[in-house]
C-alpha positions, 0 to 999 in steps of 0.5 A: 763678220757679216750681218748673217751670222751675227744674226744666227750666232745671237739668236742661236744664245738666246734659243740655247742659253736663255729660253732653254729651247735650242729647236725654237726659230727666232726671227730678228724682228721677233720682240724680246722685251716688248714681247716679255720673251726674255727678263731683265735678268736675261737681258743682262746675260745676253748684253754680256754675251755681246760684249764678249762675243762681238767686242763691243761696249753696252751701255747699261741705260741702253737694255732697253725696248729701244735698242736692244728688242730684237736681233736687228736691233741688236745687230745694228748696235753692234756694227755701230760700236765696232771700229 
C-alpha cells in the first residue's frame, strides 16, 4: 500500500468517525494531541482502527505526542511494524 493512501485512508477515519466532519481537510503534519484536536479517548479508537485497518501492532506506552501526533507520524509507524 503506498504511503499515499495510508495518509487519505487515516485522515479520511479521523475526519468521518472521530471529529464528525467528513468535509474537514486534515493535513499529515496537523498535530492531533499536541493540538488538543483529538482526546485520549479518541486516541484509543484510532490506535485500534490502525491495528485492524494496517495490520499492525500498537503499543499502549506508544499513544503519545511523540509517536502517534500526526498522520506522518502515524504512517511512519506504520511502515516500521510492518513485515
Amino acid at each position: 500500500m503506498s504511503e499515499e493512501l495510508e495518509e487519505i485512508k487515516i485522515s479520511k477515519f479521523i475526519v468521518e468517525k472521530i471529529l464528525k466532519q467528513p468535509n474537514m481537510l486534515l493535513r499529515s503534519d496537523r498535530p492531533l494531541i499536541s493540538s488538543g484536536l483529538i482526546d485520549s479517548f479518541s486516541l484509543v479508537d484510532l490506535a485500534l482502527y490502525i491495528e485492524d485497518e494496517f495490520g499492525v501492532y500498537i503499543d499502549d506506552t506508544e499513544l503519545n505526542k511523540e509517536t502517534f501526533d500526526t498522520i506522518d507520524q502515524l504512517i511512519h509507524l506504520i511502515r516500521l511494524r510492518r513485515p
